[in-house]
N, C-alpha and C positions, 0 to 999 in steps of 0.2 A: 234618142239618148237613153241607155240603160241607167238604172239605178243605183249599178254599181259604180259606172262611170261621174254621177254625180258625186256619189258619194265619196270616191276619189277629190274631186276638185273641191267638195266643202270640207275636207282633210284637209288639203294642201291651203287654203284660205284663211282655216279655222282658227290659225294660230296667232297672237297677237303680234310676233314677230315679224314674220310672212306678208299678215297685210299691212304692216304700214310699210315695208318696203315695198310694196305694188301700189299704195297709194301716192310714195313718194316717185313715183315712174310715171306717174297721173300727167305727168309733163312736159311728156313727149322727148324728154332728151337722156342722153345714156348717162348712165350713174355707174361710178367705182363702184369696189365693193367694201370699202373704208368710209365710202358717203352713203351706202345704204347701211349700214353698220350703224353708223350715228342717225342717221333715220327712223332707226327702230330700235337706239338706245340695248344694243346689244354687241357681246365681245366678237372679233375678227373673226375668229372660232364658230360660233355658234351663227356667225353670219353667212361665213361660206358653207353650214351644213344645210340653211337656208336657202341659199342661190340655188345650192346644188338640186334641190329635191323642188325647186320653180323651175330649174333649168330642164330635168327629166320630166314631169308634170306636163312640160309646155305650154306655161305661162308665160318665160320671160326666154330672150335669146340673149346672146353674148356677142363681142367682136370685138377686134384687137385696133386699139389707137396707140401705133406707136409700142410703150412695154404695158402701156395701161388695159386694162380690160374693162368694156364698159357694159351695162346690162342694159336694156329696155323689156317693155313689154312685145310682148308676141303681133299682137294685133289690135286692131282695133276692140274685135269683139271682148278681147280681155278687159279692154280700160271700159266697155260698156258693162261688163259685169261688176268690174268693182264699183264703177260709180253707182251702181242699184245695189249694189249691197250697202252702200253708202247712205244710200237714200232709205234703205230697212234699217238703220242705225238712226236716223234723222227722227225716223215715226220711235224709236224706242227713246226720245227724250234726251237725246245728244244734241251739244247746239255747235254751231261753227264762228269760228272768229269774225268779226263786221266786216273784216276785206275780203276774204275769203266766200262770203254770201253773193258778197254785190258783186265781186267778177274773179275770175280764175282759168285757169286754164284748167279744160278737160281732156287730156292725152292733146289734141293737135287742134282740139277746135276751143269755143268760149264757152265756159257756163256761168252759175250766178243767176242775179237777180237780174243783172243787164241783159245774158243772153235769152231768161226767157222774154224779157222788154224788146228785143230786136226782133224774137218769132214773132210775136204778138202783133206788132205791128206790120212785119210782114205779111200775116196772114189778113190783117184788116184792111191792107191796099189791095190785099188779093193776088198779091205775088207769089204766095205757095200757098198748098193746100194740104190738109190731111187724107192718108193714103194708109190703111192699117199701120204698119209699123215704120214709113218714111214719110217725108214731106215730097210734095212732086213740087217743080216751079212749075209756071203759067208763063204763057205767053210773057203778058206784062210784066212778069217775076223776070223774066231776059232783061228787059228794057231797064228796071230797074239795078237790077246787078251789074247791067253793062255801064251804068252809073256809077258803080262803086270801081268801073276797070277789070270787073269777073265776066268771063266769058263760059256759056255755062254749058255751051255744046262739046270742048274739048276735058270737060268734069267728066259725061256719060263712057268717056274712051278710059277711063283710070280705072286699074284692077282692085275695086275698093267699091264701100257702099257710096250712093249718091248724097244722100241725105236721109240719114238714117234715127229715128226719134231716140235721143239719150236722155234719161230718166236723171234728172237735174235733183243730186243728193240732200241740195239746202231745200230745195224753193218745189219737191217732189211733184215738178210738171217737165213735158220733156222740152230739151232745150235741141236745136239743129246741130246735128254730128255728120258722119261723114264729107266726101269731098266738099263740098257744098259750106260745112261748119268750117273747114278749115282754109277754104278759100277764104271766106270773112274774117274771121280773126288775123289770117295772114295780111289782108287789106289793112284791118285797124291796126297792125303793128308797123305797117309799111309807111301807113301815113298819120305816127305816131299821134294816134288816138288811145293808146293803150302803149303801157310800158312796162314789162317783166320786173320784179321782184326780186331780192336775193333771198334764196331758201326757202323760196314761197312760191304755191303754184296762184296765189294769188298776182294778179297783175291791177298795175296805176293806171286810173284816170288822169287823162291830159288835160290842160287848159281845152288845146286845140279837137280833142276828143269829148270835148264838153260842148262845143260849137257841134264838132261834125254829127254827135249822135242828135242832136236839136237839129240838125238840118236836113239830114237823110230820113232820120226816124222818128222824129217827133218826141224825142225821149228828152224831158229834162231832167238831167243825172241827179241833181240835186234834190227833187222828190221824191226821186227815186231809190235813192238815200235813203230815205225816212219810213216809208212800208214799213209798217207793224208787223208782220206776218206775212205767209208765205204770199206770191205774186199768184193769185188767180188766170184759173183757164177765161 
């Protein structure tokens, strides 16, 4: 990557407009452009000159629902960068709301304090391991996912990363992302252990998602709650 090419994408990022409609897309689901508009507390006008120049940039795509037109983010890799940009905002003395900390959606998979409580523990049973910049699973890491109804050999066939380290903005250790992060989360929302938000990429803890992280993970939420500071490696 040239310097000019970076220099480009911290242009297109740079603006406080810009990013908080890329943060508000952190969500994985397509946004108007009337709801990223109020997103980033900016007129219609100056939102679509926004879209336009993320849309050219090739950060965000677009697609037609119906007369609606909706935006997302481009890729993963996008939502991995903004969440480390996120995470350089965290070290400069930015703090995040208490829901927002403990769990959240990160573009398709979980972050938060819980999601790094789910790696952590995963790596203590010894079901994934550290791999430069992915988690691998293990053997055991099968057996245990195949617990949660994740099957992990049809993950390796998806044109996407496996399990890729995302740099977790509150809690600045990485949290599980690709297929892998999104399997899971997709689990805990299936078997409402977690429940979406309105206007929020924070998401609820369940009664029942307070049993199943205690039973699978050994997490008691409620502790967990309470962390003074960030969740240690």
């Amino acid at each position: 990557m040239s310097a000019t090419s970076i220099t480009r994408i911290a242009g297109l990022v740079g603006e406080a407009g810009r990013i908080q409609m890329l943060t508000a897309l952190l969500d994985g689901n397509g946004h108007s452009a009337s709801e990223l508009a109020m997103a980033a507390a900016v007129s219609p006008q100056t939102a679509s000159s926004h879209l336009s120049k993320l849309l050219s940039g090739g950060l965000i795509v677009s697609e037609r629902n119906g007369r609606q037109r909706l935006f997302r983010l481009k890729s993963t890799d996008v939502a991995v960068a903004v969440e480390a940009l996120g995470a350089l905002a965290q070290n400069s003395g930015t703090s995040a709301m208490p829901e927002m900390r403990f769990a959240r959606t990160c573009y398709d998979h979980l972050g938060g304090v819980l999601a790094i409580a789910v790696r952590n523990e995963l790596l203590r049973q010894g079901a994934i391991r550290h791999r430069k910049d992915e988690f691998t699973v293990t053997p055991a890491g099968k057996q245990i996912l195949k617990s949660l109804a994740i099957e992990v050999e049809p993950l390796h066939a998806l044109r996407r990363s496996f399990a890729h380290k995302c740099l977790d903005w509150t809690e600045r250790h990485h949290h599980i992302g690709g297929a892998v992060g999104a399997a899971l989360l997709s689990r805990f929302m299936d078997w409402k252990w977690l429940a979406r938000m309105r206007d929020t990429r924070a998401v609820r803890l369940t009664h029942a998602g307070e049993r199943g992280f205690e039973q699978f993970f050994n997490i008691h939420c409620r502790e967990l709650r309470s962390l003074p500071s960030v969740v240690r490696e």
